[in-house]
C-alpha positions as CSV (number, residue, x, y, z in Angstrom):
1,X,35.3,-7.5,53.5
2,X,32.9,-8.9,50.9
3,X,31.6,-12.5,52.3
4,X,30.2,-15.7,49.6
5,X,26.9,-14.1,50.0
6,X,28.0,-10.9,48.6
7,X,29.8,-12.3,46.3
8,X,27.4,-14.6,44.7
9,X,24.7,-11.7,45.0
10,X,27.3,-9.5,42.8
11,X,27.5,-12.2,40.3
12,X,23.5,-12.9,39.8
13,X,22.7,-9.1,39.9
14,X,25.5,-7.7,37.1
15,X,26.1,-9.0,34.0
16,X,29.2,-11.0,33.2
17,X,30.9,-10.8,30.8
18,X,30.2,-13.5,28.8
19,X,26.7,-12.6,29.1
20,X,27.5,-9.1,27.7
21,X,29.0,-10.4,24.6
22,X,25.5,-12.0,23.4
23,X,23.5,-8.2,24.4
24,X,26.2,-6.9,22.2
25,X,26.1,-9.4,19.3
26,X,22.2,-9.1,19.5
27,X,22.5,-5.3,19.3
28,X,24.5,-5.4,16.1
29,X,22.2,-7.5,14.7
30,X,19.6,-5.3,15.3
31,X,21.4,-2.5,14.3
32,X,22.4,-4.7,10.8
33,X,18.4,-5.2,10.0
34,X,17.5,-1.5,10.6
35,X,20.4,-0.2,8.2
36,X,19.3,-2.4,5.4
37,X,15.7,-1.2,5.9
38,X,16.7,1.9,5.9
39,X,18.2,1.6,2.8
40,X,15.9,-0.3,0.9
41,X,13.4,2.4,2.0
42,X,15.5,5.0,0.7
43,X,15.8,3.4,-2.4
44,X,11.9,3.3,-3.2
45,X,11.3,7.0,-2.1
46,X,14.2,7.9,-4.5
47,X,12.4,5.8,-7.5
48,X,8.6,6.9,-6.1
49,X,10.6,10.6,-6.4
50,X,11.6,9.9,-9.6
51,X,8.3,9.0,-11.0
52,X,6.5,12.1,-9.2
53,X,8.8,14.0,-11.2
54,X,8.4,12.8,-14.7
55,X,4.8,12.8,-14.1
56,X,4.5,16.7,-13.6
57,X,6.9,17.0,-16.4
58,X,4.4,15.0,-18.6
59,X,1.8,16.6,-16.9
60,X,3.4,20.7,-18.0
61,X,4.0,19.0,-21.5
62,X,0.4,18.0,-21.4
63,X,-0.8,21.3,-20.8
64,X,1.2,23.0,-23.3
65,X,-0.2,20.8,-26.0
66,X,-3.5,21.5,-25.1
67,X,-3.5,25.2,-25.2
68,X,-1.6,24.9,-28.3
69,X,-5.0,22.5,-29.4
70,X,-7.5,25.2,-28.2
71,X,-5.7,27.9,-30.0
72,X,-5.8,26.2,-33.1
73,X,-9.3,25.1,-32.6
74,X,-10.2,28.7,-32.1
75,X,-8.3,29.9,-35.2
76,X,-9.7,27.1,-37.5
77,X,-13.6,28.3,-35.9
78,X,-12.9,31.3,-37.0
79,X,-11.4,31.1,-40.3
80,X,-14.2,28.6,-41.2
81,X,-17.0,30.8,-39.0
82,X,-18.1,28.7,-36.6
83,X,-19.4,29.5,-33.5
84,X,-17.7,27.7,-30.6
85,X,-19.9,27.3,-27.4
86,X,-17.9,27.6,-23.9
């Protein structure tokens, strides 16, 4: 048969409860901030993403142009016959 002592020894030592239901509501909380971090933080890798990949698509268009440049730079040397130093 469980006694006061016991008794008041089970109450101190487990949580009520009453107690419980402020871990829990903390927890969500927690929980709540994390998912909007989260979020946000996917949100600025997706635009930093974004701008990696218009970057190398400038950056391919960039090198097309300029072989396209030394070609023509080439063919103008030569059809004027000038001597291009490398």
């Amino acid at each position: 048969m469980l006694t006061k002592e016991d008794k008041s020894w089970l109450v101190e030592s487990f949580v009520t409860r009453g107690e419980h239901d402020a871990d829990i509501k903390d927890l969500k909380e927690s929980v709540s901030r994390v998912e909007e971090l989260s979020k946000k933080t996917f949100e600025i890798v997706e635009k930093f993403s974004g701008n990696i990949a218009v970057l190398e698509q400038e950056n391919k268009m960039g090198a097309v142009t300029l072989h396209r440049h030394g070609i023509q730079i080439r063919e103008l040397a030569t059809a004027t016959g000038t001597v291009i130093s490398e």
